[in-house]
C-alpha positions as CSV (number, residue, x, y, z in Angstrom):
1,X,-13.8,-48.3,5.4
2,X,-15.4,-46.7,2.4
3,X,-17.7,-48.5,-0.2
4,X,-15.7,-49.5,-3.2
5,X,-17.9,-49.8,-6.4
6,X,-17.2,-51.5,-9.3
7,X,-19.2,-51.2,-12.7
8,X,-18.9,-54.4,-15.3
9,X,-20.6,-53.4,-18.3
10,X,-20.9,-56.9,-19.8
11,X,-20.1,-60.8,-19.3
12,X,-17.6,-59.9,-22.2
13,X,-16.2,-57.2,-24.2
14,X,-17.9,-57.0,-27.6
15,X,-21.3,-58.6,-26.6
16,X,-22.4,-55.3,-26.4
17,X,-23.4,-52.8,-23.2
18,X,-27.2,-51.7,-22.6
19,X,-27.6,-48.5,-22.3
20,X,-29.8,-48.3,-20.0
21,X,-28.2,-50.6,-17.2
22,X,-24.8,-49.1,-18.3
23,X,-26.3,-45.6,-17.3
24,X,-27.7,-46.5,-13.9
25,X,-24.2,-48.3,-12.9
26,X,-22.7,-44.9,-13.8
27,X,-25.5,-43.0,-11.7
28,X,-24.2,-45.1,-8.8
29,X,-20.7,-43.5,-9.4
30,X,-18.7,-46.2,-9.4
31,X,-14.7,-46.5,-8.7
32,X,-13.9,-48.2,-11.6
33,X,-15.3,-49.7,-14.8
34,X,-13.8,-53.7,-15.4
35,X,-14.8,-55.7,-18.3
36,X,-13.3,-59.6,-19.2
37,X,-12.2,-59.5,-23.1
38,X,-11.3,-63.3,-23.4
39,X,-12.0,-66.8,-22.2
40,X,-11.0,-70.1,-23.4
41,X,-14.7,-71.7,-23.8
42,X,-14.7,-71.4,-27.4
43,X,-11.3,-73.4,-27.3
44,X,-7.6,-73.4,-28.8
45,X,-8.4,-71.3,-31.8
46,X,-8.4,-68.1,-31.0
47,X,-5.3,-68.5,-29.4
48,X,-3.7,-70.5,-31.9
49,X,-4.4,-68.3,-34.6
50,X,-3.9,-64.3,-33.0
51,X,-7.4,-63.6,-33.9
52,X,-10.2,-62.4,-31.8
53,X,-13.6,-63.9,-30.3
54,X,-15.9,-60.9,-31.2
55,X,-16.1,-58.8,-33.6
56,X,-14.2,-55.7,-34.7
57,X,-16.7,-53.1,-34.8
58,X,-18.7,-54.6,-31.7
59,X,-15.2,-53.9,-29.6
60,X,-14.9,-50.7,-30.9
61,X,-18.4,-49.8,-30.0
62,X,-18.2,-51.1,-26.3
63,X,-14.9,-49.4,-25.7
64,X,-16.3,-45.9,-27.2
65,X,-18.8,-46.5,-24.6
66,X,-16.9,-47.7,-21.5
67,X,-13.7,-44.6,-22.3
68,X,-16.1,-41.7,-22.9
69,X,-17.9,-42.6,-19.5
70,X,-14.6,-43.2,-17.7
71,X,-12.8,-39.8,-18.8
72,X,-15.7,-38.0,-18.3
73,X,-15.9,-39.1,-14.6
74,X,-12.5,-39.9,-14.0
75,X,-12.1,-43.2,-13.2
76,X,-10.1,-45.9,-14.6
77,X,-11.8,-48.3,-17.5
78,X,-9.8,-51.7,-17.3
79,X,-9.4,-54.8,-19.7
80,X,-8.5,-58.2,-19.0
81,X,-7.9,-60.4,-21.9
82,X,-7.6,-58.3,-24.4
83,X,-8.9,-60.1,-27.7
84,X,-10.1,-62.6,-26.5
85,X,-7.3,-65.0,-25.2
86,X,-4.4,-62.0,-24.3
87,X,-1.9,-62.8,-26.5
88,X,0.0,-60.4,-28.4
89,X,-1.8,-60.4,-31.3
90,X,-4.7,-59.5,-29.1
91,X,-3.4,-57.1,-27.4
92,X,-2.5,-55.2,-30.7
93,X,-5.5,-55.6,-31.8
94,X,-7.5,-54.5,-29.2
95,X,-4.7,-51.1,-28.9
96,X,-5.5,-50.3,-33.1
97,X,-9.2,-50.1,-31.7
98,X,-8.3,-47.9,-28.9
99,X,-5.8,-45.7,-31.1
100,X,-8.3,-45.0,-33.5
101,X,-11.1,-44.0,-31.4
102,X,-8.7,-41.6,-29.8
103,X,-7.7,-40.1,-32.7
104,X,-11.5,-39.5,-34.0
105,X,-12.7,-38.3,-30.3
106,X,-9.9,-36.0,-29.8
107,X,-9.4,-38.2,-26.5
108,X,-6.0,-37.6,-24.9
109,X,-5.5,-41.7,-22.8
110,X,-2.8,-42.6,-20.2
111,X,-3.0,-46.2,-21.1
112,X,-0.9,-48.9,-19.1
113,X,-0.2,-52.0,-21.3
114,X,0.7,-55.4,-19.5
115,X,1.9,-58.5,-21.5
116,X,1.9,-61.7,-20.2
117,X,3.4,-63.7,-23.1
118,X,5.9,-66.0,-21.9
119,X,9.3,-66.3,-23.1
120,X,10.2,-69.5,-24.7
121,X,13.6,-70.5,-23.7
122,X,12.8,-68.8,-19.8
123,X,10.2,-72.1,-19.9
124,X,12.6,-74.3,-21.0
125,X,14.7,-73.4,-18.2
126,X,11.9,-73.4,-15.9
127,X,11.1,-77.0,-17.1
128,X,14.4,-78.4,-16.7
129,X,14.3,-76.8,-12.7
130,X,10.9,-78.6,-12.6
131,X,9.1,-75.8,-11.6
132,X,6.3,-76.7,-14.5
133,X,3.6,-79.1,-13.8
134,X,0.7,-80.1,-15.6
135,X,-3.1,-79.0,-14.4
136,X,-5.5,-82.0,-14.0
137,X,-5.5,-84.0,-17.5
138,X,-2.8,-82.4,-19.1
139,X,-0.2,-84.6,-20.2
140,X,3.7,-83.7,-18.7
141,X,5.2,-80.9,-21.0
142,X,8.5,-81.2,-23.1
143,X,11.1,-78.5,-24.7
144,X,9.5,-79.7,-28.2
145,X,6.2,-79.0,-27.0
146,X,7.4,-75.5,-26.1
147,X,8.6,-75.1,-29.2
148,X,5.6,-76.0,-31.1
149,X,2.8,-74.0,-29.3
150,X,2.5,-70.7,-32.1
151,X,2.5,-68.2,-28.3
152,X,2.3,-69.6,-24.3
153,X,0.3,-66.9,-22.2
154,X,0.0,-66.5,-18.5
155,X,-2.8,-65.9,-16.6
156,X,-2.5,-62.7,-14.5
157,X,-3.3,-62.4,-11.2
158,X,-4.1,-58.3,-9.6
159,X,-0.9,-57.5,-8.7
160,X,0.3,-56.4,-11.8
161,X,-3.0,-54.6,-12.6
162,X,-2.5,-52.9,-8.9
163,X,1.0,-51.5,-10.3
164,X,-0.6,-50.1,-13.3
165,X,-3.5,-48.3,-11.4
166,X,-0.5,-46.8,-8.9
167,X,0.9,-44.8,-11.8
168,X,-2.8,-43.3,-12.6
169,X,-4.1,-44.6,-15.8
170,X,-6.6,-43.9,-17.8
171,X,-6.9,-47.3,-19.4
172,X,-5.4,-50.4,-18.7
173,X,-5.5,-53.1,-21.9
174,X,-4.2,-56.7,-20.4
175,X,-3.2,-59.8,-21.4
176,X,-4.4,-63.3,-20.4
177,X,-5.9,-62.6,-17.1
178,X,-7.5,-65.0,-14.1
179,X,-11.2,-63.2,-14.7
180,X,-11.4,-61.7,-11.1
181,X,-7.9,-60.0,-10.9
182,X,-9.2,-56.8,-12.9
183,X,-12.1,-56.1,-10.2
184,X,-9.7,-57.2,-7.1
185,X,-6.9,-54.5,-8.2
186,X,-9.5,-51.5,-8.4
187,X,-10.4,-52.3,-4.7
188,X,-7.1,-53.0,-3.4
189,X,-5.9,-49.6,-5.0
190,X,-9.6,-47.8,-3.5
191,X,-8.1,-49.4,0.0
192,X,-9.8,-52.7,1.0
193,X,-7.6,-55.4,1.1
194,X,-9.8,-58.2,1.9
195,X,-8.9,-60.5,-1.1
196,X,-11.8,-63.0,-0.3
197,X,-14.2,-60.7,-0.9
198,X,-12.9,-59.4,-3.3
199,X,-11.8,-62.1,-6.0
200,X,-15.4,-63.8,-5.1
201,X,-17.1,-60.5,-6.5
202,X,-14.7,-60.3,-9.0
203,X,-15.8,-63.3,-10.2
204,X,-19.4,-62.9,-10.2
205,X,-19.6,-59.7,-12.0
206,X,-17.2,-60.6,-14.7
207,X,-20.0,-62.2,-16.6
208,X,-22.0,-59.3,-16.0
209,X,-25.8,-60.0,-15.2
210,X,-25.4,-63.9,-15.6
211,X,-26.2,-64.3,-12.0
212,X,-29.8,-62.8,-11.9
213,X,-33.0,-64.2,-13.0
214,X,-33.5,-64.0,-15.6
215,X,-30.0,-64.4,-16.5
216,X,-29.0,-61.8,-19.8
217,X,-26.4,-59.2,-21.0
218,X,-27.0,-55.9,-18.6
219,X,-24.2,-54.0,-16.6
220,X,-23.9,-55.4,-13.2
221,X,-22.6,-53.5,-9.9
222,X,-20.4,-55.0,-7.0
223,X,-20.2,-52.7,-4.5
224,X,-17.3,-54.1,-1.3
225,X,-17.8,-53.4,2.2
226,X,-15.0,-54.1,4.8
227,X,-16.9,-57.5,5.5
228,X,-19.4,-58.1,3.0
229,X,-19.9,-57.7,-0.2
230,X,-23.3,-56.9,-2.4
231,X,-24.2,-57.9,-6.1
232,X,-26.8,-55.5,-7.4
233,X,-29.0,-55.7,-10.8
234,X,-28.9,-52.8,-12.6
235,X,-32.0,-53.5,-14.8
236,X,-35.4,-54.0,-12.8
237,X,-36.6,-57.0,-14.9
238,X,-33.0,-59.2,-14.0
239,X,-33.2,-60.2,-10.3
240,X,-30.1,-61.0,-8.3
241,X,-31.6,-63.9,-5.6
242,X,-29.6,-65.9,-3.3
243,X,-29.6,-68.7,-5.6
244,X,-29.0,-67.3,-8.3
245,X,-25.7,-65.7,-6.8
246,X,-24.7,-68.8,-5.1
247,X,-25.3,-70.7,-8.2
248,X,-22.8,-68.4,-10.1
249,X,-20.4,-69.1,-7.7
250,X,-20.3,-72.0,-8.6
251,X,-19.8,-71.1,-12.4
252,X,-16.5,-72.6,-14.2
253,X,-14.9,-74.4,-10.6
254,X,-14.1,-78.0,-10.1
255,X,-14.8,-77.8,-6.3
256,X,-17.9,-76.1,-4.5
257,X,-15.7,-74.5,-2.5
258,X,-12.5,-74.1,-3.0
259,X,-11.1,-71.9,-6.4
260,X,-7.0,-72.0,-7.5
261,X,-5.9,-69.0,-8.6
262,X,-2.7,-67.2,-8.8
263,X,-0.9,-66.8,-5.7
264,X,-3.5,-69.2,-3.6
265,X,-7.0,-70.1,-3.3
266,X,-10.6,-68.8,-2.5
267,X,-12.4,-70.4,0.2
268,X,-16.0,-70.3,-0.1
269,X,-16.8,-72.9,2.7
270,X,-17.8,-70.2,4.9
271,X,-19.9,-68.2,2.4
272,X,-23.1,-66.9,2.8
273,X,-25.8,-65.1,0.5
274,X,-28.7,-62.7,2.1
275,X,-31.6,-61.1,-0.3
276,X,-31.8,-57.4,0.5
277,X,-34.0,-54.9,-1.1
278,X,-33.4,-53.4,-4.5
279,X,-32.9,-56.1,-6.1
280,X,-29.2,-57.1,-4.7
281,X,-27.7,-59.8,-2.5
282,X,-25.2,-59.5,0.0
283,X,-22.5,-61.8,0.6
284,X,-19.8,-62.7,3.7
285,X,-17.4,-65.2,4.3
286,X,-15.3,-65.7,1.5
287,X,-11.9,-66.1,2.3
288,X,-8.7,-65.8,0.8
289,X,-6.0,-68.1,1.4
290,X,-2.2,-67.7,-0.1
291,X,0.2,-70.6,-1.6
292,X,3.4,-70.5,0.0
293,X,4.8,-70.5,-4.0
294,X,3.2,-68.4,-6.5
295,X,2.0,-70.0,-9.5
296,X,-0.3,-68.7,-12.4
297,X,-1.5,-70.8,-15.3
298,X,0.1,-71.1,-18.6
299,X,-2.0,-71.9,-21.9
300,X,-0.4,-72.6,-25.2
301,X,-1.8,-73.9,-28.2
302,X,-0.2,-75.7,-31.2
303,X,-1.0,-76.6,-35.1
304,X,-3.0,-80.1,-35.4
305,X,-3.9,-79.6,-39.0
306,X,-6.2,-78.5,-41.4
307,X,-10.0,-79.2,-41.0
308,X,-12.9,-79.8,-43.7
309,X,-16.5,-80.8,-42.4
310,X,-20.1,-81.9,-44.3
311,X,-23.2,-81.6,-42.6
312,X,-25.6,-84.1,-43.8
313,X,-29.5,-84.9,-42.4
314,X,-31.3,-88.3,-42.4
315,X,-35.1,-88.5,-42.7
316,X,-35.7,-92.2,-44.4
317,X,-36.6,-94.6,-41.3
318,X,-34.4,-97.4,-42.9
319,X,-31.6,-95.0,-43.3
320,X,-31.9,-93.7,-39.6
321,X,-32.1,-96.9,-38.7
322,X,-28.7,-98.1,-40.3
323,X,-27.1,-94.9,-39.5
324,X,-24.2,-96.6,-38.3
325,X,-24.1,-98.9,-41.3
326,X,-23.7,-95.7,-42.9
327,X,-21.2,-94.1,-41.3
328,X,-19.2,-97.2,-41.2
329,X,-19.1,-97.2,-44.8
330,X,-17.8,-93.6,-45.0
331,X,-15.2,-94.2,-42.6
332,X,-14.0,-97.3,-44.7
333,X,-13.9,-95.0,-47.5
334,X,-11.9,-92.4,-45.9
335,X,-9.4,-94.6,-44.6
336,X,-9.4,-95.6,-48.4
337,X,-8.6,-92.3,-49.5
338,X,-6.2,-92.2,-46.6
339,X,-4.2,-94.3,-47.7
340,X,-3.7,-93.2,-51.3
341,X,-2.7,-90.0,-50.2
342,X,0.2,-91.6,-48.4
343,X,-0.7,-90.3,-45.0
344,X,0.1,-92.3,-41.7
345,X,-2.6,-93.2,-39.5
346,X,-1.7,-90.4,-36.8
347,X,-1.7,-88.1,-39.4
348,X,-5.6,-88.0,-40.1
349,X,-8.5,-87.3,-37.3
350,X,-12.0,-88.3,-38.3
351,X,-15.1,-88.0,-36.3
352,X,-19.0,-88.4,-37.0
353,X,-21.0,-86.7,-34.6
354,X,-25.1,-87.8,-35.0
355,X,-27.1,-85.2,-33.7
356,X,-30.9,-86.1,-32.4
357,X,-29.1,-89.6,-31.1
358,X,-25.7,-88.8,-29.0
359,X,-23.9,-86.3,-31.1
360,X,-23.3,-84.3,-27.3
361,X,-22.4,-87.3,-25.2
362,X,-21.5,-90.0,-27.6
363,X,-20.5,-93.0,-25.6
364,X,-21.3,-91.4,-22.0
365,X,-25.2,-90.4,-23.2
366,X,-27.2,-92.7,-20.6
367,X,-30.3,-92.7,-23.5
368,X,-29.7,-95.4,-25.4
369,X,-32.7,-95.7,-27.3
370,X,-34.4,-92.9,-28.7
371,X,-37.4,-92.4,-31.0
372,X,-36.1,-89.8,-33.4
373,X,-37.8,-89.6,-36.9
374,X,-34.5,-87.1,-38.1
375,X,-30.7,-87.0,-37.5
376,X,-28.0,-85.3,-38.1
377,X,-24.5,-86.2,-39.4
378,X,-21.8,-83.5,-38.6
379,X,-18.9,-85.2,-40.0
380,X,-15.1,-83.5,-39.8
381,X,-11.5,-84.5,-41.6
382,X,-8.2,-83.0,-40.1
383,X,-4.9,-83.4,-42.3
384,X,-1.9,-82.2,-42.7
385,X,-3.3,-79.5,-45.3
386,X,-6.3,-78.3,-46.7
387,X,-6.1,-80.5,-49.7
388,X,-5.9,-83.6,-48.2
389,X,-8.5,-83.2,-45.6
390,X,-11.0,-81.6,-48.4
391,X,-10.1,-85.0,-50.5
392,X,-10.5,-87.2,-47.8
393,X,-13.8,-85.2,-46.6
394,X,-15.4,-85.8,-50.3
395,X,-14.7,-89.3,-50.4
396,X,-16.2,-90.2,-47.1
397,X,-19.4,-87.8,-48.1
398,X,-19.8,-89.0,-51.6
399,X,-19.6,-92.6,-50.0
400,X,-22.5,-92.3,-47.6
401,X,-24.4,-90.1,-50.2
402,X,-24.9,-93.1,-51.6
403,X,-24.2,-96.6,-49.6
404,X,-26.6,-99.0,-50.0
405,X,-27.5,-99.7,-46.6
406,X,-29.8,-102.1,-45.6
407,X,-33.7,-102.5,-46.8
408,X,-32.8,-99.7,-49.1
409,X,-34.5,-99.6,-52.2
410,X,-33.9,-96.5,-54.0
411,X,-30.4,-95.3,-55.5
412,X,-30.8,-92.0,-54.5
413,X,-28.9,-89.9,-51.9
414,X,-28.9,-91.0,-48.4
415,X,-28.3,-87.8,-47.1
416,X,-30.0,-84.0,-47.2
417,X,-27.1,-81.6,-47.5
418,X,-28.9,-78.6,-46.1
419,X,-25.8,-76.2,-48.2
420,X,-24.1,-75.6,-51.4
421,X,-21.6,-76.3,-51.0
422,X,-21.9,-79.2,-49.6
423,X,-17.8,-79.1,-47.9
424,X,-16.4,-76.6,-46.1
425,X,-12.6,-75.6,-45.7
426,X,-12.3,-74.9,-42.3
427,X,-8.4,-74.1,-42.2
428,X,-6.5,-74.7,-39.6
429,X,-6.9,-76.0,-36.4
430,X,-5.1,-76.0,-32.9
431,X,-4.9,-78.0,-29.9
432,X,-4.6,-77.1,-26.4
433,X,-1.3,-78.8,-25.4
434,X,-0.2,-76.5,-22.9
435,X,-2.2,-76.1,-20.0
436,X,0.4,-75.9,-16.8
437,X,0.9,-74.1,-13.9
438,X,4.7,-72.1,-13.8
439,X,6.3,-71.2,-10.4
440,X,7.1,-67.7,-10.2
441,X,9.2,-65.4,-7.9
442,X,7.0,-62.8,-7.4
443,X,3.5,-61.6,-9.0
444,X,4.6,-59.2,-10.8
445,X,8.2,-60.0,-12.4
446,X,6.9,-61.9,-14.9
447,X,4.5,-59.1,-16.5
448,X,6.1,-56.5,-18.2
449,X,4.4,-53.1,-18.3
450,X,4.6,-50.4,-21.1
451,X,3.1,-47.1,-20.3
452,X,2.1,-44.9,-23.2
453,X,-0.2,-41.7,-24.2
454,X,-2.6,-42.3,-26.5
455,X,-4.0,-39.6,-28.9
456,X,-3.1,-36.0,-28.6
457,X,-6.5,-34.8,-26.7
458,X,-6.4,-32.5,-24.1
């Protein structure tokens, strides 16, 4: 069987592609160029809103980049996640991009567009079959829940990816996709149909050169055999080690070994990791093993409110001593103001965060006592609108401006606001409330597929 290479640029699309790493991938003349556009570690928002992670002109950069090297060797450049979290906001967003670099390169693209938004009332029905059920800490969903989430997506698997590349593409811009599936459909269509392999490469190089030492943003190459596969550094001062490759494996998974994905689960009980020359690992074992019902993930996020935040410092020792005699006194306030404004409890989310004491942990941080001469307040209001969280934000600032907490002396303020304004309108805000796995009948009904020519190139 044939050596099956597979170039990922970056960790994301938008963080920008070396040119130098980039080049020597392309040297190694790879099969296919994959990149990951989206994740949800920067949480509901992007989602929740239609807008993107990265800049515009940083995707517009990468994609030049990625599309002049994959028509000019002709080989397909594929995007999962387009904009970030797939919608289809995202997905138009990331086409404008493409369209208008086709039209100022002259570039003539096959492009195969897949959409994985999910229909609201074919959930509904699916939910009343009970063929939804929540992932681990998601509460159970309802048809009102359904209805308030502003677009439900669904992680893609390959398969639908695989159909695409049968028809010859030039480009492939996805929606919400399981990070691996773009790298497993380019070797399945080259002819190796190991899928342990290959969703446990896919899944290394889709944060590009995060698994060497020292970890950074290079191109990365994974290059499968019929029984191994090997994860090679493409920039001489990043190292690819054993450890650091098995440590990436463990990147983003509950388990050590085992990894859900569409369709089934990768088994990496069995896995090994070997140092070879040239700065690459090799690595055998993985396995592959299918549900008997296919499932893929759903994530939907819905409208909590509007959000204002202050950050204030504390340098006095008295008043980093009473911190919490502080903040006690601004949440009283706020509850004040609360109130007045006719809101319901449930209506208004407050939390103080004190950074330098437990502002990452809060209650779980095992230091209980520490010896810190500053802190930092990072307070936040969500309400119903703008208005009333920016009313209720300035009340509870104002407040511990100037509380007189214990063994003060002076009257004046208790906190240093480090800007000018002091507040800040944040704007909305979303929630993750939709975080389920759907029951499908095949991979690929789902995902619908529009197949268009982009600019008028030759």
């Amino acid at each position: 069987m044939k050596e099956i290479r597979i170039l990922a640029p970056a960790g994301m699309l938008g963080y920008g592609i070396p040119d130098e790493s980039f080049q020597a991938g392309m040297d190694r003349k790879p099969h296919a160029i994959v990149v990951d556009a989206g994740s949800t570690d920067a949480g509901p928002h992007k989602l929740g809103a239609g807008v993107g992670i990265v800049s515009r002109i940083a995707t517009k950069k990468d994609l030049e980049k990625m599309l002049t090297a994959g028509l000019a060797n002709h080989i397909p450049v594929i995007v999962g996640s387009a904009g970030g979290s797939g919608g289809r906001p995202h997905i138009r967003w990331t086409l404008d991009i493409v369209e208008e670099l086709a039209r100022e390169k002259g570039w003539k693209l096959r492009t195969a567009v897949i959409n994985g938004t999910a229909d609201k009332a074919w959930l509904k029905e699916r939910l009343r079959e009970g063929r939804i059920t929540p992932m681990t800490g998601a509460p159970e969903l309802t048809e009102a829940g359904i209805d308030q989430a502003t677009e439900i997506v669904a992680q893609m698997g390959h398969e639908p990816y695989l159909e695409a590349l049968e028809k010859g593409v030039d480009l492939i811009i996805a929606g919400r996709s399981y990070d691996p599936a773009m790298t497993v459909a380019a070797c399945v269509h080259q002819g190796n149909h190991n899928l342990g392999l290959s969703y446990h490469m896919g899944k290394i190089i889709e944060c590009g050169s995060l698994c060497t030492i020292p970890g950074g943003a290079d191109a990365i190459m994974g290059i499968l055999h019929e029984d191994d596969f090997v994860i090679q550094s493409l920039n001489p001062m990043r190292k690819c080690t054993p450890l650091s490759v098995a440590a990436h494996t463990l990147y983003e998974k509950e388990h050590p070994y085992h990894l859900a994905g569409p369709g089934g689960v990768l088994d990496l009980e069995n896995s090994t990791f070997e140092q070879l020359e040239g700065n690459a690992v090799r690595v055998r074992g993985s396995r592959f093993r299918p549900e008997p019902v296919y499932r893929v993930k759903l994530e939907g996020a819905r409208l909590a409110g509007y959000r204002s935040i202050f950050i204030g410092g504390l340098r006095d020792p008295l008043a980093v001593a009473a911190v919490d005699e502080i903040i006690a006194a601004g949440t009283q306030l706020a509850e004040g103001m609360r109130k007045q404004l006719g809101l319901a409890e449930d209506q208004v989310f407050m939390d103080f965060k004190v950074y330098g004491r437990n502002g990452v942990m809060e209650d779980r941080e095992p230091v209980q006592h520490t010896a810190a001469h500053e802190l930092c307040v990072v307070a936040e209001f969500v309400a119903p609108t703008q208005e009333q969280a920016a009313a209720i934000c300035a009340k509870a600032r104002a407040g511990m401006m100037h509380f007189h907490y214990t063994g003060r002396k002076a009257t004046a303020g208790n906190l240093a606001l480090p800007f000018a304004p002091s507040d800040f309108a944040v704007g909305p805000t979303y929630q993750f409330h939709v975080y389920h796995l759907v029951e499908l009948e095949n991979p690929i009904g789902f995902f619908t597929t529009e197949y268009q020519t982009m600019g008028e190139g030759k």
